[in-house]
DODOVEX-722481 format. One record per residue: residue in one letter; x, z, y of N, C-alpha, C, O, CB in turn. Coordinates in pm, whole numbers, plus 50000, padded with zeros to 5 digits. Glycine has a CB too. Layout:
BEGIN
@r A; n_px X; n_pz Z; n_py Y; ca_px X; ca_pz Z; ca_py Y; c_px X; c_pz Z; c_py Y; o_px X; o_pz Z; o_py Y; cb_px X; cb_pz Z; cb_py Y
...
# end
This chain:
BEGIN
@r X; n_px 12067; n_pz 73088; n_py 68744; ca_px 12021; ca_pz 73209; ca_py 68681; c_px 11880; c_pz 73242; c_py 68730; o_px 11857; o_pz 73218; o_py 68848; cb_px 12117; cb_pz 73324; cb_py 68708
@r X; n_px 11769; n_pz 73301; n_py 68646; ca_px 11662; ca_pz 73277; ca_py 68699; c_px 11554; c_pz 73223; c_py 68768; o_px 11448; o_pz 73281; o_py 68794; cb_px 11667; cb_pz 73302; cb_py 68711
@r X; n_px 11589; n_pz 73104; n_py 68798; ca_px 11501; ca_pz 73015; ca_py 68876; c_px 11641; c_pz 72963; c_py 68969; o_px 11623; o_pz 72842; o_py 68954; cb_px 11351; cb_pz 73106; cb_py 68970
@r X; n_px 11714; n_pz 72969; n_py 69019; ca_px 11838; ca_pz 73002; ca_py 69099; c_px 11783; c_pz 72834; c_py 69178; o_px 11748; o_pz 72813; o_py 69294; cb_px 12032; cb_pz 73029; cb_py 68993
@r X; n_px 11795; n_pz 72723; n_py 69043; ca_px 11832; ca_pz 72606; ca_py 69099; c_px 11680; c_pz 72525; c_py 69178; o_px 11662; o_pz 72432; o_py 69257; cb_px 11907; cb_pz 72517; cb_py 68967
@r X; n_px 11591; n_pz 72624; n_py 69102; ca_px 11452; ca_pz 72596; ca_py 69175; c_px 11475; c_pz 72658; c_py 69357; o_px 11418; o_pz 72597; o_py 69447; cb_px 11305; cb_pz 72703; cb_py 69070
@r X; n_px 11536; n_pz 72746; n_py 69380; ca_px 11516; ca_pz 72822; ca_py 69499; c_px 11618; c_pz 72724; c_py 69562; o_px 11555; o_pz 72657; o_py 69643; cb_px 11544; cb_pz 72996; cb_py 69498
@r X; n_px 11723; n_pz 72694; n_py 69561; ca_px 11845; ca_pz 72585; ca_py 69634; c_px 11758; c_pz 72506; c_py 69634; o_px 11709; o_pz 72508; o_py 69747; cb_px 11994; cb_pz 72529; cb_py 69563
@r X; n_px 11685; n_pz 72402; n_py 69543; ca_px 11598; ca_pz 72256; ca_py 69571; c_px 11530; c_pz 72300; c_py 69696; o_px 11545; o_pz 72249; o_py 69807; cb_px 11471; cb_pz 72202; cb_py 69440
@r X; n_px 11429; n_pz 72433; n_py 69656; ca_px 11297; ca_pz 72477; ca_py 69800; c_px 11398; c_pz 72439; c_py 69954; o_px 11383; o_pz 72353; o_py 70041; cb_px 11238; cb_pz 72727; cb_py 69803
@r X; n_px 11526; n_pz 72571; n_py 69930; ca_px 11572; ca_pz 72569; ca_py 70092; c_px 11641; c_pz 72432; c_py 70111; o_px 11622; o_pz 72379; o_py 70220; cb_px 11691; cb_pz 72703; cb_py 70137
@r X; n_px 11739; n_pz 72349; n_py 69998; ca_px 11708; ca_pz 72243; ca_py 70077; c_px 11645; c_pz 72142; c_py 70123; o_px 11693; o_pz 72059; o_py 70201; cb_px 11744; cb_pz 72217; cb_py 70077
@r X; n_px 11485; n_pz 72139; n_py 70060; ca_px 11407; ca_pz 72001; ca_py 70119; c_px 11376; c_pz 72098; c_py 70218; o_px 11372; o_pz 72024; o_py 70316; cb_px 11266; cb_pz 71905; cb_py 70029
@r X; n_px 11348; n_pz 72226; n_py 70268; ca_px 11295; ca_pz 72286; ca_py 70384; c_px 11325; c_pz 72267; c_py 70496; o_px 11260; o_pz 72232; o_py 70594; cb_px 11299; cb_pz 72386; cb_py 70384
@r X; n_px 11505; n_pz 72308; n_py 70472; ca_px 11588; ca_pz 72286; ca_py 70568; c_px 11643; c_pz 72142; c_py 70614; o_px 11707; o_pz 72112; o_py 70715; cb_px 11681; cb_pz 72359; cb_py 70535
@r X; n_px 11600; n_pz 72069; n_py 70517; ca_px 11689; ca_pz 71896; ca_py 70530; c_px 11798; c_pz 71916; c_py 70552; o_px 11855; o_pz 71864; o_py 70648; cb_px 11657; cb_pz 71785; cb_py 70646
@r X; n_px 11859; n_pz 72001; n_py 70463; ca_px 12060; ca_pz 71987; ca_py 70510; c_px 12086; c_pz 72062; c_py 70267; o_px 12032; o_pz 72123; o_py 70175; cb_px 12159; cb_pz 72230; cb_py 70759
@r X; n_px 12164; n_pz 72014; n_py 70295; ca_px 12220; ca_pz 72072; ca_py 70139; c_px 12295; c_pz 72198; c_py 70155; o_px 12293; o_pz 72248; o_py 70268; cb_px 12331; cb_pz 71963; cb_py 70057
@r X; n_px 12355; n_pz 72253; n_py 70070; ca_px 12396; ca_pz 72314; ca_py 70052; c_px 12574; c_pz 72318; c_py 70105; o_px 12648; o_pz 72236; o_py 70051; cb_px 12343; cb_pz 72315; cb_py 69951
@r X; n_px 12628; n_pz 72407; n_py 70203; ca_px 12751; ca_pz 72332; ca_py 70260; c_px 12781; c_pz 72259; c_py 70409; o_px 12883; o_pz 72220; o_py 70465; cb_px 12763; cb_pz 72232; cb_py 70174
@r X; n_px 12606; n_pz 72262; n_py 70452; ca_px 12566; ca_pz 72159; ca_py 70555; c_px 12476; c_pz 72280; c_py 70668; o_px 12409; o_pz 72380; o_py 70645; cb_px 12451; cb_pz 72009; cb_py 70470
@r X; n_px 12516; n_pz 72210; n_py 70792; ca_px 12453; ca_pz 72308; ca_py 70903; c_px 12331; c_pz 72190; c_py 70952; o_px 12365; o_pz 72074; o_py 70973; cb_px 12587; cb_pz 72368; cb_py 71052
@r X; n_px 12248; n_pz 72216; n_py 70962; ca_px 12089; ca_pz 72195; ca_py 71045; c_px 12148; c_pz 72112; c_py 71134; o_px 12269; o_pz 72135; o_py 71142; cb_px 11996; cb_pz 72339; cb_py 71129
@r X; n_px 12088; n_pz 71971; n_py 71247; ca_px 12148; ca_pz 71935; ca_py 71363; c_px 12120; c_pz 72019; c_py 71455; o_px 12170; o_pz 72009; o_py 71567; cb_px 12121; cb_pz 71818; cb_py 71403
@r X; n_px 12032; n_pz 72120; n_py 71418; ca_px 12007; ca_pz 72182; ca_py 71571; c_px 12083; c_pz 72286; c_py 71544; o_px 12064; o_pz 72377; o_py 71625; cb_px 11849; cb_pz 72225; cb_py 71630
@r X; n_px 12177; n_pz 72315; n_py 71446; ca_px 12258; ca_pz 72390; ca_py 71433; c_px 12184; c_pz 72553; c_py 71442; o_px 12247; o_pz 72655; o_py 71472; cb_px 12360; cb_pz 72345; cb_py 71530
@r X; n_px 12081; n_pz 72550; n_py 71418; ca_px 11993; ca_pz 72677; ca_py 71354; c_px 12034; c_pz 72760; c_py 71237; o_px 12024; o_pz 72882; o_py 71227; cb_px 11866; cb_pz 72628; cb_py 71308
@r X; n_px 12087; n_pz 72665; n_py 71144; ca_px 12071; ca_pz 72737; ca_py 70990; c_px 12225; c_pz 72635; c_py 70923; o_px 12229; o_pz 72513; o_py 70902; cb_px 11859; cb_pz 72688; cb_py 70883
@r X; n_px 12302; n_pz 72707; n_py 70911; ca_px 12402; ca_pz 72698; ca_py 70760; c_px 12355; c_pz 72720; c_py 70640; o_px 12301; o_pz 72831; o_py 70636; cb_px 12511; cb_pz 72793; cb_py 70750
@r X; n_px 12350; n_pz 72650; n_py 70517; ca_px 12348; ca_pz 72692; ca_py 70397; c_px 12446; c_pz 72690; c_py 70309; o_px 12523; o_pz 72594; o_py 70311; cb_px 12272; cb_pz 72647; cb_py 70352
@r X; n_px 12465; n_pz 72796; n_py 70214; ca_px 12568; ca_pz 72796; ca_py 70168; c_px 12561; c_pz 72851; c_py 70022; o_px 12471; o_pz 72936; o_py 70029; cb_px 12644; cb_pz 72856; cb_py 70254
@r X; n_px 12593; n_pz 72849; n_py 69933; ca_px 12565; ca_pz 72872; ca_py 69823; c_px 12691; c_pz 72969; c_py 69759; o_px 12807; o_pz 72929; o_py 69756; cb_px 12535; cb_pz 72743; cb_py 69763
@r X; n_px 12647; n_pz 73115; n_py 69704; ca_px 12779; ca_pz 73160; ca_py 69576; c_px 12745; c_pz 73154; c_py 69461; o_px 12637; o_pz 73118; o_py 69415; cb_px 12838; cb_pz 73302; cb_py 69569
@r X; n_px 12901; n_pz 73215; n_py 69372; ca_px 12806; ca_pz 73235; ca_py 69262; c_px 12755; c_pz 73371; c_py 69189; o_px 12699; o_pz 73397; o_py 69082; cb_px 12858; cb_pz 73164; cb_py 69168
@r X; n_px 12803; n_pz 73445; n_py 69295; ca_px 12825; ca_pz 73631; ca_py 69268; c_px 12778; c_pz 73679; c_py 69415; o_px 12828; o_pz 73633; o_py 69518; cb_px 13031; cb_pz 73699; cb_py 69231
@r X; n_px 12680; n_pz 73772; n_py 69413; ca_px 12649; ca_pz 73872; ca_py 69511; c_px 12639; c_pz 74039; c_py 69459; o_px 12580; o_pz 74128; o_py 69520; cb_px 12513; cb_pz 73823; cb_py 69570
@r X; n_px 12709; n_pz 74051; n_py 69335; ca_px 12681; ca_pz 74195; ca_py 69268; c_px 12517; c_pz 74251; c_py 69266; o_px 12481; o_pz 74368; o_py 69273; cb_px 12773; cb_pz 74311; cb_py 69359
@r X; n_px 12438; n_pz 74142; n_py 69255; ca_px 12296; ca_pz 74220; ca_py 69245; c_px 12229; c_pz 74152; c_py 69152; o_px 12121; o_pz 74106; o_py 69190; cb_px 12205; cb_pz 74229; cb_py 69376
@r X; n_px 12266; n_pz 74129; n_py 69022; ca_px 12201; ca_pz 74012; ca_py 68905; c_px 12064; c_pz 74029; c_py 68846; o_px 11995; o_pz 73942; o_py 68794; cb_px 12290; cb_pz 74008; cb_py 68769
@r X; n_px 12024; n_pz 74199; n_py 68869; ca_px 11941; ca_pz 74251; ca_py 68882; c_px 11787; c_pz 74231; c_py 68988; o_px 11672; o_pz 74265; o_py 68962; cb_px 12012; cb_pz 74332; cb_py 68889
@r X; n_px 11837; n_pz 74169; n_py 69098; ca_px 11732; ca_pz 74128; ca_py 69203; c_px 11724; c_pz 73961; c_py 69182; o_px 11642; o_pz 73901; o_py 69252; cb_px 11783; cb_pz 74177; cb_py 69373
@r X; n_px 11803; n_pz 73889; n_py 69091; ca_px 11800; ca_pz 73740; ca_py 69130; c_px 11645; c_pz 73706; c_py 69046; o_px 11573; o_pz 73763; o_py 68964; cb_px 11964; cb_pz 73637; cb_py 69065
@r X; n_px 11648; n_pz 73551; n_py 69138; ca_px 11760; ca_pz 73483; ca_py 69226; c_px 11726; c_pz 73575; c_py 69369; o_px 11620; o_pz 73630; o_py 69398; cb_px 11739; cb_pz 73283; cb_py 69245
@r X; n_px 11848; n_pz 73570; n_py 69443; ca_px 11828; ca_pz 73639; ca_py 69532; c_px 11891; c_pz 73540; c_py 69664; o_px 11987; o_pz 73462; o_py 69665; cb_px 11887; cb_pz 73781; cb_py 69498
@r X; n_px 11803; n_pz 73574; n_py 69761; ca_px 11895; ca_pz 73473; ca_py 69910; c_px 11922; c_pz 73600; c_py 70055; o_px 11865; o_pz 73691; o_py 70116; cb_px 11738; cb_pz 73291; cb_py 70001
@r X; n_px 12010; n_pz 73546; n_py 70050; ca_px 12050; ca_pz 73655; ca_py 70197; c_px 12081; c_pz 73579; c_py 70342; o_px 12173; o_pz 73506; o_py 70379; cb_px 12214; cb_pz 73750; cb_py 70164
@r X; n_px 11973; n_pz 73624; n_py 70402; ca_px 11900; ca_pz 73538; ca_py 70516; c_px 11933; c_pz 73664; c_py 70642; o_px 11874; o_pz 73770; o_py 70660; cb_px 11693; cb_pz 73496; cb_py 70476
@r X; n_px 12065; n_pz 73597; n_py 70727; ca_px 12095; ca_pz 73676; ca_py 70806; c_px 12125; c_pz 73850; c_py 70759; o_px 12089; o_pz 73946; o_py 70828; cb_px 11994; cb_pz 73648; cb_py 70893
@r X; n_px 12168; n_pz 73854; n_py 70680; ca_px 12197; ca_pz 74008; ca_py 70592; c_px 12107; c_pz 74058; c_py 70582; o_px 12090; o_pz 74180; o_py 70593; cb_px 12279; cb_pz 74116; cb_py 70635
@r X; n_px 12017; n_pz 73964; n_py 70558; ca_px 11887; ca_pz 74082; ca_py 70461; c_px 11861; c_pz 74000; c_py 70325; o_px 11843; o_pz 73879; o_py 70312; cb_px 11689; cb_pz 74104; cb_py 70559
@r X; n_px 11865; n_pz 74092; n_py 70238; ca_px 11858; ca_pz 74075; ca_py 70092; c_px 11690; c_pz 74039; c_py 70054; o_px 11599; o_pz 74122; o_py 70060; cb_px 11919; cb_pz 74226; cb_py 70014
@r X; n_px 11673; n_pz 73875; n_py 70008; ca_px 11571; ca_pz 73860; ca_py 69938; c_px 11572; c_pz 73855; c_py 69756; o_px 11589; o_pz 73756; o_py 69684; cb_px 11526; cb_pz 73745; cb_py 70000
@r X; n_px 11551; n_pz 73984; n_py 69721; ca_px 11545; ca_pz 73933; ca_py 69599; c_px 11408; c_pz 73933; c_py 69476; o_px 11295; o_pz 73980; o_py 69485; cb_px 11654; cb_pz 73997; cb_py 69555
@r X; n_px 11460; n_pz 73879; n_py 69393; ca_px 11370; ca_pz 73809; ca_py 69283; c_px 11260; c_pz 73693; c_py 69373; o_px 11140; o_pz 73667; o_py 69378; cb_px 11267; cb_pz 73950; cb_py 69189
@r X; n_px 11374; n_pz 73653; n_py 69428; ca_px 11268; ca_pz 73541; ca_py 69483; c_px 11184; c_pz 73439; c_py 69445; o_px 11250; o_pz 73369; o_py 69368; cb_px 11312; cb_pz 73481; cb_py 69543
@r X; n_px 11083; n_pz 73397; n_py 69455; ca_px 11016; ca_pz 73295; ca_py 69398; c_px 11010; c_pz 73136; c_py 69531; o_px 11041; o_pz 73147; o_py 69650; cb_px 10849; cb_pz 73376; cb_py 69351
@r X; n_px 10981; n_pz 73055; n_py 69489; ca_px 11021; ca_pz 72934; ca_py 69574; c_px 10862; c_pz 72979; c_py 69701; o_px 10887; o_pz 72997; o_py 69820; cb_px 11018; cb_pz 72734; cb_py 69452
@r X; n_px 10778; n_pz 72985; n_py 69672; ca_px 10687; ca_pz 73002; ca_py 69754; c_px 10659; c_pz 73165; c_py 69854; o_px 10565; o_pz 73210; o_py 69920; cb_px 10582; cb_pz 72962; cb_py 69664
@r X; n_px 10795; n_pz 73213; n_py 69817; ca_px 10844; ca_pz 73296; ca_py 69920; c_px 10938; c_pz 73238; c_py 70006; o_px 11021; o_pz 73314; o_py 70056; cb_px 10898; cb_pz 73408; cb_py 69869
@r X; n_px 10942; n_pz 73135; n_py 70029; ca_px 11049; ca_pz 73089; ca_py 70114; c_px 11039; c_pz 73022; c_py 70256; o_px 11133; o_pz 73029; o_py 70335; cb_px 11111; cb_pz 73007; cb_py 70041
@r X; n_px 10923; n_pz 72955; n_py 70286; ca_px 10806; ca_pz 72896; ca_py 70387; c_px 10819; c_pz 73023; c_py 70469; o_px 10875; o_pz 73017; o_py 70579; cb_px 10628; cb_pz 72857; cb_py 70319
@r X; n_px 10759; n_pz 73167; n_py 70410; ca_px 10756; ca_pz 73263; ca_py 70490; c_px 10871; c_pz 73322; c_py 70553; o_px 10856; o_pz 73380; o_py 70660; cb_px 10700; cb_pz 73340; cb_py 70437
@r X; n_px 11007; n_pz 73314; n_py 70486; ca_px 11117; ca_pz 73367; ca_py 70527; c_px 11137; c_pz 73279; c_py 70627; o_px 11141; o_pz 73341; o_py 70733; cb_px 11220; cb_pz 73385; cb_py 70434
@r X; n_px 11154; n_pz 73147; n_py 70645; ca_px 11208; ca_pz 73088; ca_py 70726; c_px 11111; c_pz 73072; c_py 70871; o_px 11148; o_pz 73043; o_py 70985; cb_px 11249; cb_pz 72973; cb_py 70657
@r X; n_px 10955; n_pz 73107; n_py 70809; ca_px 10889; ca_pz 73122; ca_py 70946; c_px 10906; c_pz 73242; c_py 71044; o_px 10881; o_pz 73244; o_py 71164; cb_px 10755; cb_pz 73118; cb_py 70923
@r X; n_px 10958; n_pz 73348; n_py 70956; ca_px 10993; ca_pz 73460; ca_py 71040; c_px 11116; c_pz 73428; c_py 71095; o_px 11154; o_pz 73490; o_py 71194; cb_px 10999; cb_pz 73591; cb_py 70970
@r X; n_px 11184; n_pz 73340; n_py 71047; ca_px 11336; ca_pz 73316; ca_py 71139; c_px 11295; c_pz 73260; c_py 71261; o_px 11369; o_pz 73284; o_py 71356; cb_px 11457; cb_pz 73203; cb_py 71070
@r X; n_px 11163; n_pz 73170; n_py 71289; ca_px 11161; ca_pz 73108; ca_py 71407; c_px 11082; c_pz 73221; c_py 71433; o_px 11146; o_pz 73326; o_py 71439; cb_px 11115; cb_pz 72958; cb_py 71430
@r X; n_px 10980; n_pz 73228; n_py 71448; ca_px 10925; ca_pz 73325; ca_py 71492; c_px 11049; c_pz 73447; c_py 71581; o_px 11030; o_pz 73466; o_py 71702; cb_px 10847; cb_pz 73374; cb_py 71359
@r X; n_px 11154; n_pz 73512; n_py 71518; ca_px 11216; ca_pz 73539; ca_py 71574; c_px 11290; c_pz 73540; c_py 71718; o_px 11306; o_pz 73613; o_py 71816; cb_px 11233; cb_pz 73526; cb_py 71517
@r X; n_px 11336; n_pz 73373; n_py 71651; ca_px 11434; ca_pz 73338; ca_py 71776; c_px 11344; c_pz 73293; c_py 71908; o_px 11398; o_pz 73273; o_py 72017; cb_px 11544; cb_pz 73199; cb_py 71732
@r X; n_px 11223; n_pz 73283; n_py 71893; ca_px 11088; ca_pz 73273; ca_py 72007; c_px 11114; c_pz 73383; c_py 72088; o_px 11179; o_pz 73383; o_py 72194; cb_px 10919; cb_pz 73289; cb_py 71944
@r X; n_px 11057; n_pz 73486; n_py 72030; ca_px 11059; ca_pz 73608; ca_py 72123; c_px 11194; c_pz 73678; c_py 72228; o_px 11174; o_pz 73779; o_py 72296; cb_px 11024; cb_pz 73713; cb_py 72023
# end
Protein backbone atom coordinates (compact mmCIF):
# COMPACT_ATOMS: atom_id res chain seq x y z
CA UNK A 1 0.00 0.00 0.00
CA UNK A 2 1.62 3.16 -0.88
CA UNK A 3 5.04 2.57 -1.60
CA UNK A 4 4.84 -0.24 1.30
CA UNK A 5 7.01 -2.74 -0.87
CA UNK A 6 9.54 0.03 -1.83
CA UNK A 7 10.13 0.76 2.05
CA UNK A 8 10.59 -3.37 3.06
CA UNK A 9 13.24 -3.55 -0.15
CA UNK A 10 15.13 -0.01 1.59
CA UNK A 11 15.12 -1.72 5.34
CA UNK A 12 16.08 -4.85 3.99
CA UNK A 13 19.23 -4.14 1.82
CA UNK A 14 20.03 -1.64 4.90
CA UNK A 15 19.72 -4.01 7.42
CA UNK A 16 21.06 -7.26 5.42
CA UNK A 17 18.51 -9.49 7.19
CA UNK A 18 14.76 -9.89 5.50
CA UNK A 19 11.96 -9.62 6.85
CA UNK A 20 11.40 -12.35 9.87
CA UNK A 21 15.24 -12.26 10.42
CA UNK A 22 17.32 -10.69 13.38
CA UNK A 23 20.77 -8.75 12.43
CA UNK A 24 23.97 -11.11 13.62
CA UNK A 25 24.74 -8.59 15.96
CA UNK A 26 21.40 -9.07 17.03
CA UNK A 27 20.71 -5.14 16.96
CA UNK A 28 17.57 -5.09 14.87
CA UNK A 29 14.54 -7.69 14.23
CA UNK A 30 12.45 -7.06 11.28
CA UNK A 31 9.23 -7.90 10.99
CA UNK A 32 6.55 -7.14 8.82
CA UNK A 33 2.24 -6.74 9.35
CA UNK A 34 -0.38 -6.23 7.52
CA UNK A 35 -2.58 -3.83 9.79
CA UNK A 36 -1.36 -1.12 12.22
CA UNK A 37 -4.88 0.90 12.28
CA UNK A 38 -3.16 4.01 10.75
CA UNK A 39 -3.79 3.64 6.72
CA UNK A 40 -3.89 7.17 6.84
CA UNK A 41 -0.01 7.74 7.75
CA UNK A 42 1.25 4.78 5.38
CA UNK A 43 3.48 3.35 4.55
CA UNK A 44 4.31 3.63 7.94
CA UNK A 45 7.36 1.77 10.12
CA UNK A 46 7.46 1.56 13.85
CA UNK A 47 10.99 1.72 15.01
CA UNK A 48 11.15 0.91 18.68
CA UNK A 49 7.41 2.43 19.27
CA UNK A 50 7.75 5.35 17.50
CA UNK A 51 5.50 5.79 14.59
CA UNK A 52 7.13 6.71 11.17
CA UNK A 53 4.63 7.62 8.93
CA UNK A 54 4.12 8.39 5.23
CA UNK A 55 7.42 7.29 4.88
CA UNK A 56 9.50 7.68 1.93
CA UNK A 57 12.59 5.20 1.31
CA UNK A 58 15.15 8.05 1.73
CA UNK A 59 13.84 8.63 5.17
CA UNK A 60 15.18 5.60 6.29
CA UNK A 61 19.30 6.01 6.34
CA UNK A 62 18.25 8.68 8.91
CA UNK A 63 16.06 6.57 11.14
CA UNK A 64 18.41 3.94 11.47
CA UNK A 65 21.34 6.43 12.06
CA UNK A 66 19.59 7.75 14.99
CA UNK A 67 19.24 4.14 16.28
CA UNK A 68 23.05 3.94 16.48
CA UNK A 69 23.66 7.07 17.37
CA UNK A 70 21.54 6.17 20.27
CA UNK A 71 22.83 3.06 21.53
CA UNK A 72 26.51 5.12 21.57
CA UNK A 73 25.61 7.42 24.13
Amino acid sequence: MRGAPRILDEFERRLDIEAGQTSADNQFTFETVNCVGACALGPIAIVDGEYHGQLKTNQIEKILSSLETEEKE
